[in-house]
C-alpha positions as CSV (number, residue, x, y, z in Angstrom):
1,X,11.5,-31.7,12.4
2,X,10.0,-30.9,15.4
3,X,7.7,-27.2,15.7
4,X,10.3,-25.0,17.7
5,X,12.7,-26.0,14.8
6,X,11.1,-25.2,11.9
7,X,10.4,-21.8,13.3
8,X,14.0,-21.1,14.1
9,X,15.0,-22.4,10.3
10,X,11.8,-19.7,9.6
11,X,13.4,-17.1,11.3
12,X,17.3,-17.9,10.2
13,X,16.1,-17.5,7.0
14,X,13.8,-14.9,7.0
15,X,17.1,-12.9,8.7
16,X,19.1,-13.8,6.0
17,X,17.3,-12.3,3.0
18,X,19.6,-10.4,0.6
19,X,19.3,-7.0,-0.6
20,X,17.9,-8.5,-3.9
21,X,15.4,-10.5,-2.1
22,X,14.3,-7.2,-0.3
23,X,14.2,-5.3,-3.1
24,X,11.5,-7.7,-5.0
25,X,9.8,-7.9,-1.3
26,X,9.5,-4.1,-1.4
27,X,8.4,-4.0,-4.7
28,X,5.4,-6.7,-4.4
29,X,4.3,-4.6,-1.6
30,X,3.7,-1.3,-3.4
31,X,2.6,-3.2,-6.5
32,X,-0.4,-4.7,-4.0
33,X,-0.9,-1.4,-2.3
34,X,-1.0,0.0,-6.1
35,X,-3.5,-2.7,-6.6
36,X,-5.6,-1.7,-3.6
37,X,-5.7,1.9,-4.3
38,X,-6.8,1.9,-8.1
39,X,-9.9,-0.7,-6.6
40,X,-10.8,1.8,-4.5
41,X,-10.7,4.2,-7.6
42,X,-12.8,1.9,-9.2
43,X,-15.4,1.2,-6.4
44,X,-15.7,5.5,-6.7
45,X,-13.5,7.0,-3.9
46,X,-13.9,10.6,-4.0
47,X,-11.5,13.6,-4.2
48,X,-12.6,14.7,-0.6
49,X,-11.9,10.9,1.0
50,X,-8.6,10.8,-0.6
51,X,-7.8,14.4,0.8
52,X,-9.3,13.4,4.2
53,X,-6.9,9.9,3.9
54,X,-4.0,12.1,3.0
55,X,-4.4,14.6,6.0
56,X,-4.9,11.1,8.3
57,X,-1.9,9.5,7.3
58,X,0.6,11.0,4.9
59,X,2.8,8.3,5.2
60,X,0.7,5.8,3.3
61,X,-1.5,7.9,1.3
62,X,0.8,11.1,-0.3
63,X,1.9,8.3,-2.9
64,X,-1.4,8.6,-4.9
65,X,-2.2,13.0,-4.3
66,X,-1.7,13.7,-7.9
67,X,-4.8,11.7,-8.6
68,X,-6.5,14.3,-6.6
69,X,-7.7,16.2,-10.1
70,X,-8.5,13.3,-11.6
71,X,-10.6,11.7,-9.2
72,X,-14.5,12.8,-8.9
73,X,-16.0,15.6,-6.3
74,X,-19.1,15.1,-4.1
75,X,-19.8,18.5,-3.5
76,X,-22.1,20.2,-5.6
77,X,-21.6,22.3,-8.0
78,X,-23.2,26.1,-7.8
């Protein structure tokens, strides 16, 4: 099979995914991006980068705001 072919057969099949297949797709995805965050939870992101993250892209990062209380401060207490 020759290069130009096996990326046609790629993209016929990649076209023809059902809705099951999209589902489980979908759902890998937010189970890495799950993944992701709670490292970053782990490597000590603060309540104030995940409030600044929110306010930069909502989109992505509004999944995770009710770890906002849980998550450490850097600003000092008085």
């Amino acid at each position: 099979m020759s290069a130009p072919e096996t990326v046609a057969a790629r993209r016929s099949a990649s076209a023809c995914a059902t809705q099951e297949q999209m589902f489980y797709a979908a759902s890998r995805q937010n189970s890495l991006l799950d993944q992701l965050f709670l490292t970053f939870v782990e490597d000590g992101l603060t309540r104030e980068e995940l409030e600044k993250n929110i306010r930069r892209r909502p989109h992505l990062w509004r999944r995770w705001e009710n770890w906002l209380d849980k998550l450490p401060s850097n600003r000092r207490k008085l």
